[in-house]
C-alpha positions as CSV (number, residue, x, y, z in Angstrom):
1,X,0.0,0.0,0.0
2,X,1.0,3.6,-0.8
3,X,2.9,5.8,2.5
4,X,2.9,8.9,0.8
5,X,2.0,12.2,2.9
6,X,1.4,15.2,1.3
7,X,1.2,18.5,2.5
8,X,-0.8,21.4,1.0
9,X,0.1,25.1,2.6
10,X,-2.1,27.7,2.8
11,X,-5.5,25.2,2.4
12,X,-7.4,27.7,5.0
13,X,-7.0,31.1,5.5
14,X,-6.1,32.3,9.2
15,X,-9.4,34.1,9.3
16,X,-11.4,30.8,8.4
17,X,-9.3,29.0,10.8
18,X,-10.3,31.6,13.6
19,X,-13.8,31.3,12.4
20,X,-13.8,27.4,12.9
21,X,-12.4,27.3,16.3
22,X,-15.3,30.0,17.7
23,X,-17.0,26.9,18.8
24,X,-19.1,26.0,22.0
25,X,-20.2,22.6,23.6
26,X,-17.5,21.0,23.0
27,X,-17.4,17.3,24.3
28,X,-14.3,14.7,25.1
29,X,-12.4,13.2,22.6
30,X,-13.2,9.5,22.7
31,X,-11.1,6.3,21.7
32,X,-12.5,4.5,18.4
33,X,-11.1,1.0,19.2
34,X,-15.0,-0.5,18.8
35,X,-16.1,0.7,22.3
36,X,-16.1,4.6,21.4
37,X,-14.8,5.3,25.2
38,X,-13.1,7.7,27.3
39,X,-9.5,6.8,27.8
40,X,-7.7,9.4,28.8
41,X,-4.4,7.0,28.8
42,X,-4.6,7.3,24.7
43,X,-6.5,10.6,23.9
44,X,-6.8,13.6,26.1
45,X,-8.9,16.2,24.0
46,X,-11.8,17.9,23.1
47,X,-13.8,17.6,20.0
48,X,-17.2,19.3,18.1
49,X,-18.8,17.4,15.2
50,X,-19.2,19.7,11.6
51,X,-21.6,18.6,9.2
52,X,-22.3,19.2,5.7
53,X,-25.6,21.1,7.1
54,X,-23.6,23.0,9.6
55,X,-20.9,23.9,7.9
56,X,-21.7,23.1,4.0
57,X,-18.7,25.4,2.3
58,X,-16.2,23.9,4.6
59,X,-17.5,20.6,3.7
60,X,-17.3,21.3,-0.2
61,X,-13.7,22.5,0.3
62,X,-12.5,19.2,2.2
63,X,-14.1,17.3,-0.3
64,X,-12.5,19.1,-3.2
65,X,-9.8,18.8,-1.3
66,X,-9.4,14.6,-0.7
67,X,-10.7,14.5,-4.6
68,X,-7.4,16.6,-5.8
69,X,-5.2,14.7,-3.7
70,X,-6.4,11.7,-4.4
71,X,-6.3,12.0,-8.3
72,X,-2.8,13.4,-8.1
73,X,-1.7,10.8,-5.7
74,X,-3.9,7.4,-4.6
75,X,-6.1,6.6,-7.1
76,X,-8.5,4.9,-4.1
77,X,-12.3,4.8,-4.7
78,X,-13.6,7.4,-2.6
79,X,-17.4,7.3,-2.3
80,X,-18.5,9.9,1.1
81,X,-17.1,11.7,3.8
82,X,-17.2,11.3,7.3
83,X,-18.5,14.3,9.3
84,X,-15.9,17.1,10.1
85,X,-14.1,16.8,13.6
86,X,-12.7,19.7,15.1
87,X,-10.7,19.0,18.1
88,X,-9.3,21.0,20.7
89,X,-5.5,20.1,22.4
90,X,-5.4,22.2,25.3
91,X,-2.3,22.9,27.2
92,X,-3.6,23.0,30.9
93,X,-4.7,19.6,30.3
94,X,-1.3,18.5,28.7
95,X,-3.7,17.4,25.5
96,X,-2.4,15.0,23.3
97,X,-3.5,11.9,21.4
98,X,-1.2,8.6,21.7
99,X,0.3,6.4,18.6
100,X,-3.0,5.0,16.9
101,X,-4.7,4.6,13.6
102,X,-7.4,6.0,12.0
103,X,-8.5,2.7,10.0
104,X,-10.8,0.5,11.7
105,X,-10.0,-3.0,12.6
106,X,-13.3,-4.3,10.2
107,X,-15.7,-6.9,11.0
108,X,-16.9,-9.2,8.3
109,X,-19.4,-7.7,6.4
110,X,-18.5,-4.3,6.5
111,X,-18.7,-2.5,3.0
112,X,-16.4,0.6,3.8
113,X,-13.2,1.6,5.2
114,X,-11.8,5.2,5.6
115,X,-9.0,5.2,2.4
116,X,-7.7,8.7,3.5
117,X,-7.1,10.9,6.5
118,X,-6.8,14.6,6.7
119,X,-5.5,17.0,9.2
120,X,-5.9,21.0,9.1
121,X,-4.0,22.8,11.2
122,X,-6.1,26.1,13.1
123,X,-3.2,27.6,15.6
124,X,-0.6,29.5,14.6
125,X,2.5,27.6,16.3
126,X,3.3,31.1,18.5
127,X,-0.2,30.1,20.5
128,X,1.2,27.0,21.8
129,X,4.0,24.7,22.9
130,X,4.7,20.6,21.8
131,X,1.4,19.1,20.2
132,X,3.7,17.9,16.9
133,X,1.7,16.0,14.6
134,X,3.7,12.9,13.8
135,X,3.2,10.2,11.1
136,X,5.5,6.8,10.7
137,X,5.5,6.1,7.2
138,X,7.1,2.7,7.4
139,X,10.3,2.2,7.0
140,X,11.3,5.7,6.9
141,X,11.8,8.1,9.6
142,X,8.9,9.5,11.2
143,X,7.1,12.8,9.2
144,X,6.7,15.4,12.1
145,X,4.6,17.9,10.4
146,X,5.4,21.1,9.5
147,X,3.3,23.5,11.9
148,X,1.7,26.2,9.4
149,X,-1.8,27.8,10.2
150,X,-4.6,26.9,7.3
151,X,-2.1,23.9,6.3
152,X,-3.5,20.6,5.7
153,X,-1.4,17.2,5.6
154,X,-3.3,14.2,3.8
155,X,-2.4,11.2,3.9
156,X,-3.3,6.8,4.3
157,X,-5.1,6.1,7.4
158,X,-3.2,3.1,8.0
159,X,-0.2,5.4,8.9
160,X,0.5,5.4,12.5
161,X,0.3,8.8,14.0
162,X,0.1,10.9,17.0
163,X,0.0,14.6,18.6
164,X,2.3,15.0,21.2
165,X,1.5,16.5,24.2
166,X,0.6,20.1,24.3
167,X,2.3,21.7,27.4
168,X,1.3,25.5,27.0
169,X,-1.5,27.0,25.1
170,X,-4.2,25.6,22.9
171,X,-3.7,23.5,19.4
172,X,-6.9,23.8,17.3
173,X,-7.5,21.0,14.0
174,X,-9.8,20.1,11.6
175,X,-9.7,16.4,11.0
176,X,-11.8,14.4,8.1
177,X,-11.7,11.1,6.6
178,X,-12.9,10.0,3.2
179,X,-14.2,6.6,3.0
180,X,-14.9,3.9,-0.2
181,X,-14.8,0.0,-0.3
182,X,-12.6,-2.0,1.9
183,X,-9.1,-2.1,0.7
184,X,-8.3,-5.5,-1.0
């Protein structure tokens, strides 16, 4: 399978990232490992759910988005979107989100799989301290990536990944994930 990672500056710009992170009712972050729990051993975070009826020109442009990058790059069958995540990595809490995967370990039967993940970055780097995203592309040495406001980074969700602990301030993202048939 492909463990390429590409990065696209300048996706957002600063003011849309401000505008996404003037959220409230934000809730915890929970683990996806088929119970949907609180663990706050892997994930420490908070997130708010965007929809394509909450937030339908954000949604376009993600779209448009995994559907450029995909034609230049994976070639998978892409078929929907999951709903937006924003997530919120704050500082006083030492927020962070240990190794993990955002594939899912599939049950028979199952007719989709998420074929790419995306992560937008809403901070600018001088409003906080550690929360490094960082992919292991196999075999290589580990992507830590670049910290740019507005950037995105797309890439397989089979990639191993985390977000360091943040230990001063607060690290805003917008994560999605495009899904299509189960890989072969």
């Amino acid at each position: 399978m492909l463990n390429t990672v590409c990065f696209i500056e300048h996706f957002l710009s600063k003011e849309e990232c401000m505008n996404l992170r003037n959220q409230d009712a934000w809730e915890n972050g929970l683990v996806s490992n088929n119970t949907n729990a609180l663990n706050l051993n892997v994930r420490n975070s908070k997130i708010k759910w965007l929809t394509s009826f909450s937030h339908p020109e954000m949604y376009l442009k993600v779209i448009n988005l995994f559907n450029e990058v995909n034609n230049s790059t994976y070639n998978y069958d892409l078929r929907f979107l999951d709903s937006l995540q924003l997530t919120l990595y704050n500082g006083d809490e030492e927020g962070f989100y240990g190794i993990h995967k955002d594939s899912f370990n599939n049950e028979v039967g199952d007719l989709s799989d998420r074929k790419l993940s995306l992560s937008i970055l809403l901070s600018d780097p001088s409003e906080y301290e550690g929360g490094d995203l960082v992919i292991d592309q196999e075999n290589k040495e580990p992507t830590v990536v670049p910290k740019k406001i507005g950037s995105a980074v797309v890439f397989p969700p089979y990639l191993r990944h985390e977000v360091t602990k943040v230990t001063k301030g607060n690290r805003f993202s917008l994560v999605a994930w495009a899904q299509g048939p189960m890989f072969k």
